[in-house]
N, C-alpha and C positions, 0 to 999 in steps of 0.2 A: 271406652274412649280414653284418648291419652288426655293425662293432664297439662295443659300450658302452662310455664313457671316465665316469670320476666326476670329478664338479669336485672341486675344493679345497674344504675346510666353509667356509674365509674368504672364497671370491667367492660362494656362496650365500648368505650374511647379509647382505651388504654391499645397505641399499638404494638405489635405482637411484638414478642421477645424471642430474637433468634441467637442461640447458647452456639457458639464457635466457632464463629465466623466473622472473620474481623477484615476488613482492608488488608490487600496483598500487600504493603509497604516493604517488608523485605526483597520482595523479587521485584520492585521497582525499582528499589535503590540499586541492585544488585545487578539487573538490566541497563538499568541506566552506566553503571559501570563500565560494564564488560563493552559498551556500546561508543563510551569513551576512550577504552584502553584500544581494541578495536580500530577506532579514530585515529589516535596516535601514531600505533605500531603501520597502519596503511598510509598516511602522511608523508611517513620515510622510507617508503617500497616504490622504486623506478631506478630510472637510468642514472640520476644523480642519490645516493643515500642518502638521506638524512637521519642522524639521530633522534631515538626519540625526544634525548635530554634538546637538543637543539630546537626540535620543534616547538616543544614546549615553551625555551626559553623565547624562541620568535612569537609564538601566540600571546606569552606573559607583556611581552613587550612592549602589543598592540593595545593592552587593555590601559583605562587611564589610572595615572596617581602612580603606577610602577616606571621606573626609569632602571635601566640593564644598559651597562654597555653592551656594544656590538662587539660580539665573539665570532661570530659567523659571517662567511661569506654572502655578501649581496645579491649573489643566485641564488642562495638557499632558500631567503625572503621571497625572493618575488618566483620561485618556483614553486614553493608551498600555499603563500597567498595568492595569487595567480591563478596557476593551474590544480593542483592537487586539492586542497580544501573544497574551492569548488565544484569539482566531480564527488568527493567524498557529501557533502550537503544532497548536492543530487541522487546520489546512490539513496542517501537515509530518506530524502521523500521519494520517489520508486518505490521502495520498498514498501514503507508505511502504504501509499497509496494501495499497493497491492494485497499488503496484508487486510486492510479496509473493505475494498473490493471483495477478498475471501471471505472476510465476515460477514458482511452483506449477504454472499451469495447465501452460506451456510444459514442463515439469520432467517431468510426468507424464505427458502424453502424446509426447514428446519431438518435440516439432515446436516451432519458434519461431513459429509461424502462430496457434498456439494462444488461443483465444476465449471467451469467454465463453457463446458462442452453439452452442458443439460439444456439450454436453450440455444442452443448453435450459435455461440457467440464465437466462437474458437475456429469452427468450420467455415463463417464466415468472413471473417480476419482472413484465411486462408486463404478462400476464392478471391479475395483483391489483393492480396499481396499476387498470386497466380497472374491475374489479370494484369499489374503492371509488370511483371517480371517476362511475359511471355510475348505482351505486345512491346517491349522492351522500353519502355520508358522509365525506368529508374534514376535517370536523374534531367528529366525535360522542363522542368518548372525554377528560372532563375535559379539552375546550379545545384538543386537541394532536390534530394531521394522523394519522389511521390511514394515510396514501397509504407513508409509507416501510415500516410493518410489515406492513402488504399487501404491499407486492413483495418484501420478504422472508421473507413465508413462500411467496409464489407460486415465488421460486426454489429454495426450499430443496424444494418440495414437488415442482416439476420435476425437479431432480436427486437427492433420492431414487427416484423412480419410474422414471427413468431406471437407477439401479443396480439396482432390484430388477426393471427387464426382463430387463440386461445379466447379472444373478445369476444367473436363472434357468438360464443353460447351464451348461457344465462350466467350473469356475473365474470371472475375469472378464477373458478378453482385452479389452484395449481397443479393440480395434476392435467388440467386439460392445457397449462403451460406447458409443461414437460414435455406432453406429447408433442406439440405442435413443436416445441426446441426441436425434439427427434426426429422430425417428418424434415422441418427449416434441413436441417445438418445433415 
């Protein structure tokens, strides 16, 4: 027979010690960075240039407690604050959102492979963008494109139908997700 030993109550508490592995803080900063300079250098790409010393100096400007005279043109201002910074904000959530969404996907089904296209979420974006493009309604709703809210109900309508196949059995393995994504799509 084996013999039972009890640890000590002070090595059971103690949580584990993991040797070399520390917070990524360099690639944060370093992301955060390139994400700024990024910012900047896009800021001043259009019809009108702007430098990037100019943008700068216009964003410095806005912030409190700095006072800067005015070196720059009055379109520069309200072309940067206006229109460009706000598309560039938008770009940065898009993107996050999307990256998010990717992690999810990959997250839940744990595979890095992980798609859009595994529970026909993509296929069916597709069929409703199809649908308004064909019955040609792309822009019949007060002036503005149904084409983006068509694909998103087409996808949301793909991957509910998709869970209420993969429901149907006992619990929901994900692989009887997958399938039913592949049968949806």
């Amino acid at each position: 027979m084996a013999k039972l030993t009890a640890e000590p109550a002070a090595t059971r508490l103690r949580p584990p010690v993991t040797v070399g592995v520390a917070y990524p803080w360099r690639r944060i900063v370093v992301g955060s960075l390139a994400v700024a300079l990024v910012a900047i250098v896009a800021a001043g790409i259009g019809a009108v240039v702007i430098s990037p010393g100019t943008a700068l100096q216009i964003l410095a400007s806005r912030l409190p407690g700095i006072e800067l005279t005015q070196t720059w043109p009055e379109s520069s201002e309200t072309i940067l604050m206006n229109l460009r910074l706000p598309r560039i904000a938008l770009a940065g959530v898009v993107g996050a959102a999307l990256a998010m969404s990717g992690a999810v996907y990959q997250g839940m089904f744990r595979n890095p492979l992980a798609d859009p296209y595994l529970i026909g979420a993509a296929s069916g974006a597709g069929l409703g963008a199809t649908v308004v493009l064909v019955l040609g309604l792309s822009s019949a709703v007060l002036g503005q494109s149904l084409l983006p809210l068509a694909a998103f109900v087409g996808a949301t309508s793909a991957v509910a139908i998709a869970y209420v196949m993969a429901r149907s059995s006992e619990g929901l393995p994900l692989a009887n997700l997958i399938l039913a994504g592949v049968a949806v799509a």
